[in-house]
N, C-alpha and C positions, 0 to 999 in steps of 0.2 A: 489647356491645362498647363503643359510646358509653357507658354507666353505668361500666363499667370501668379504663378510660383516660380518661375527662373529667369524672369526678362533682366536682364542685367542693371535698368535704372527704372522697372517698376514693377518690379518680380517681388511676391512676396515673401521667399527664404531670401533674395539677394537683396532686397533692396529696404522691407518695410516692416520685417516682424521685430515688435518691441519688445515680449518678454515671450518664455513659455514657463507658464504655470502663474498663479496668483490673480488680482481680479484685474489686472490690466492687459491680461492675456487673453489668446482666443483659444487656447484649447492648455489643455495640463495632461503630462505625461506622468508613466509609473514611478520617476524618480523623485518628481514633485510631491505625491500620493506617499510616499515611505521610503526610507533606508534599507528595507529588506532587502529588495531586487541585487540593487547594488551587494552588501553582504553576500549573498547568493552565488552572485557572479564572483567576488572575487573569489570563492571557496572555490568554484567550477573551475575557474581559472588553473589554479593550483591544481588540481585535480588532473585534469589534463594535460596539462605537461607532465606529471607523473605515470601515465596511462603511455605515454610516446617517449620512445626514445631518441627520437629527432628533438622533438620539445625538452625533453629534462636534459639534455647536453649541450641545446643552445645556452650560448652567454652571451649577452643575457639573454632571458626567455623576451620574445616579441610578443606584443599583447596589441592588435588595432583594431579600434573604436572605429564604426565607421558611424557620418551623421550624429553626433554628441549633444547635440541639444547644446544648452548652454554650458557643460562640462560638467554639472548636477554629479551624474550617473560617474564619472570619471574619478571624480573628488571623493565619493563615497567610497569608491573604491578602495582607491589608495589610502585609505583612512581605514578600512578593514583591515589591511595586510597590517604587520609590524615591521619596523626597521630594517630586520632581517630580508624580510619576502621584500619590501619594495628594493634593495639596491640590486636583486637581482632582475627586475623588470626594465626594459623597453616600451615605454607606452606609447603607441603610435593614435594620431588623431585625425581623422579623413574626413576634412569639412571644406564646403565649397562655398559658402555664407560669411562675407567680411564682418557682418554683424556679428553672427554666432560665434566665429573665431574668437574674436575680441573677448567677448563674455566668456569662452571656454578659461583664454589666457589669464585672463582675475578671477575665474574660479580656482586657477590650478596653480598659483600662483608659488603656494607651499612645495610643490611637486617638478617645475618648471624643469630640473636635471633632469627629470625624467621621465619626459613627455620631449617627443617630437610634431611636429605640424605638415600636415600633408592636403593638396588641393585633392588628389587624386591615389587612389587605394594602389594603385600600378609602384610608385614612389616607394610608400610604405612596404610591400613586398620585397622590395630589391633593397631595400636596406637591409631588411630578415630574410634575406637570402633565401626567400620562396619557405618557412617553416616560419610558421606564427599560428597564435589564434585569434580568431578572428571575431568580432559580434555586433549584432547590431540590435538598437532599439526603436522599433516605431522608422524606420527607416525605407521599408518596400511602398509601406502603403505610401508616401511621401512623390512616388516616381509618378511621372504622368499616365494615365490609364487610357485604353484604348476603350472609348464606349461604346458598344452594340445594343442593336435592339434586333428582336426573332418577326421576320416577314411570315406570315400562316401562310399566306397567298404570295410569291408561290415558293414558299417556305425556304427561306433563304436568308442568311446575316445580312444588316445591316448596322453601316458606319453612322453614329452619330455624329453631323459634320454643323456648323454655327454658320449662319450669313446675317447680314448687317444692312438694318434700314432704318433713315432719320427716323422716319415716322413709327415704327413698331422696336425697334433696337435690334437686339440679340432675338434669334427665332432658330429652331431644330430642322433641318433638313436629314431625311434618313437617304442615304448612299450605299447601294449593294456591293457587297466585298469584294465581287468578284471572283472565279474559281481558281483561276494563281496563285493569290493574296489568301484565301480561305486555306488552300494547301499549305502554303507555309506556312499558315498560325496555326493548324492545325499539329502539327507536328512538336507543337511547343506550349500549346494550353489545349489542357484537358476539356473544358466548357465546349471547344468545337470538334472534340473526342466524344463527345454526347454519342449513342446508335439511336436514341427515341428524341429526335429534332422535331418529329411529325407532330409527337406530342405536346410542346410546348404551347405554351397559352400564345395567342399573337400581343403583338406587342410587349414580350418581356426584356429585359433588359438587363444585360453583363456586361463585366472589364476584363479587359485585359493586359496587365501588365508589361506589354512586349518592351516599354522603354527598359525596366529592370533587365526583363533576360539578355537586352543586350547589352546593358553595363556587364553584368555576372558574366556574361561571355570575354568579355574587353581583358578580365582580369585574375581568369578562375585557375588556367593553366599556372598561371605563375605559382600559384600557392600548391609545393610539391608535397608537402608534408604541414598537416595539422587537424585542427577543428573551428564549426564553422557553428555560432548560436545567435539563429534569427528570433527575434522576439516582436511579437506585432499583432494587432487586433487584425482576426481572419480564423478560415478553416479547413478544413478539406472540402474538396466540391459539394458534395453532399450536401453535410450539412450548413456549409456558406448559405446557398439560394436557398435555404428548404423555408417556405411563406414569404421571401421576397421577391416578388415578381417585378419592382422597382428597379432592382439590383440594388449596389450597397455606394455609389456612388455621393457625395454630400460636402459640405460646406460647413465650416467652426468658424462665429466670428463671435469675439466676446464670449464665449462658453455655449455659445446657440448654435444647436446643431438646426442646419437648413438643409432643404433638399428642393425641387423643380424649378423653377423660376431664378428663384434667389442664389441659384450655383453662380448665373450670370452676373450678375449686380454689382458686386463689388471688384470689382477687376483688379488684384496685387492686392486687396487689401483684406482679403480672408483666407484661413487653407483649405484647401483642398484636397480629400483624400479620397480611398476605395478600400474595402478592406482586402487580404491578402490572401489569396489560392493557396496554400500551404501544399494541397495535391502537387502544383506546379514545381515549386519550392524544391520538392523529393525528389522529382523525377529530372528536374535542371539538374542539380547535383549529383544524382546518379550518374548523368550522361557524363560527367564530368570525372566520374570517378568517386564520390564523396560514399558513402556510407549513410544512410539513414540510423542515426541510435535512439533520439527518442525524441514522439514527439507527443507533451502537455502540457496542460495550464501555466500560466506561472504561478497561480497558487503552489502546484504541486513542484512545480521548479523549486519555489523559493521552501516550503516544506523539506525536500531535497536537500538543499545546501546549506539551507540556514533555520533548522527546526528551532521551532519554539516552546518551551517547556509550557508556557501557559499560555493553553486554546480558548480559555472565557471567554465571549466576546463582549467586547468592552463598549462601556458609555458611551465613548466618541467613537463616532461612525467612521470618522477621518482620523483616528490615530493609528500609530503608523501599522499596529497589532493586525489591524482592522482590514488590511489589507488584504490579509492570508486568511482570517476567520471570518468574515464578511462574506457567505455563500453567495450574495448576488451583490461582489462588489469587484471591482477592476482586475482582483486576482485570477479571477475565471474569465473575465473577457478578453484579457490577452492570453497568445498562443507562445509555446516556445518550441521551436526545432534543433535540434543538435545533431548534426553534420561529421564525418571526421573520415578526413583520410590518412592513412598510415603509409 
């Protein structure tokens, strides 16, 4: 999955993805779907540095983006605040994609004084002097995932590992974790905090996010003072796995969502996601010092910060309303968490 989506000349953030959102895309994020989110967030924004007095004294207030998509979410933004609100902002932008970069820079084109560019979130911190806030979209489930599947006999993790032959290709090898390697993940994902392992169906199948938690590790102390709002399809444990014994592991290529076989197939030229442990999420943070303050849909996020006097739901499935009033539409399938340390 890391080979896949990050090899440097056939990775598919670094090297091969042409758009996000539209029909030449492989998959469409919340900013492509409506302008709400964005409105939302910029009201949050504000909001927050009012809430901190480390944040309302900084000048300017630091604001970083991390993974921006093609700067969509960013633009909208700045396009909420007025004159006033943006000369007071630092916009920082944490992207590791020469592609996406590019695309961020002609989206923000209007904003360029006030937007900086950053490979790595560490950069951005030390400009904002460890106080900013911080957020991200669609950004966890993006990190490569650690896949397991549950041994009955004799009930034990195993590593989903890939081996290669002319004749049959890509084929699944299961590799047992180990009780060194279990202890240490254990300590850090909830899924192998399980007490009823006995019970699990044989052969079911989880991720594990460990490449994130050790980014989040790489960079969490520096951030002395602020707040933290992860936004990303996922749940608490619970009810993540509750009817999928598959787990949540899968493939977007041109708007097709794939799963067994076909995760293989296109090598750099699909993404590849999982959805996100929000359990995890809390408990990383905690250890860190963070604060859990709340955590729900972005429907109710964007409800939140950018209510709408009219809840009709409307003709168009896809306009932008439609977003937040659409009970089984995108608003409820992403999660949002907010984070804050003071």
């Amino acid at each position: 999955m890391q080979e896949a989506l990050y090899h440097p000349d056939f990775g598919y953030y670094t090297a091969n993805i042409n758009a996000v959102g539209g029909l030449r895309s492989d998959f469409t994020t919340a900013p492509e779907l409506s302008a709400l989110p964005a409105k939302a967030i910029a009201t949050w924004i504000l909001e927050e540095a009012s809430l901190s007095p480390f944040l309302n004294n900084s000048k300017p207030l630091h604001v970083i983006e991390v993974g921006g998509g093609d700067g969509s979410m960013a633009r909208s933004i700045f396009q909420s605040w007025n004159w006033w609100q943006r000369r007071k902002i630092r916009y920082h932008l944490v992207e590791i994609s020469p592609c996406l970069r590019q695309r961020q820079q002609e989206n923000l084109q209007a904003y360029r004084n006030r937007c900086q560019w950053h490979s790595a979130i560490n950069s951005a911190l030390k400009v904002a002097n460890g106080c900013a806030v911080v957020f991200s979209n669609e950004l966890i489930d993006a990190f490569p995932a650690l896949a397991l599947r549950w041994n009955g006999d004799p009930q034990q993790w195993e590593e989903i590992h890939l081996t290669f032959a002319r004749e049959s290709g890509l084929q699944e090898v299961f590799v047992p974790l180990g009780k060194s390697l279990t202890r240490e993940l254990r300590c850090w994902h909830s899924v192998l905090k399980e007490d009823k392992q006995s019970s699990l169906q044989n052969g079911v199948r989880r991720e594990l996010h460990r490449s994130a938690h050790s980014w989040m590790k790489g960079w969490i102390e520096q951030l002395h003072h602020g707040s933290m709002l992860t936004i990303d399809y996922g749940n608490h444990l619970s009810p993540l796995y509750h009817r999928r014994p598959g787990g949540t592991l899968r493939a977007y290529y041109q708007h097709q969502r794939l799963n067994g076989a076909a995760l293989y197939q296109r090598f750099g030229r699909q993404d590849l996601t999982a959805d996100v442990n929000f359990t995890d999420l809390e408990n990383w943070g905690e250890h860190f010092g963070f604060e859990p303050i709340r955590f729900e849909s972005l429907k109710s996020f964007t409800h939140r910060y950018a209510p709408q006097t009219d809840t009709t739901p409307p003709a168009d499935h896809f306009s932008s309303s439609s977003f937040v009033t659409d009970p089984s539409g995108s608003g409820e399938a992403f999660q949002t968490l907010l984070q804050r340390k003071v």
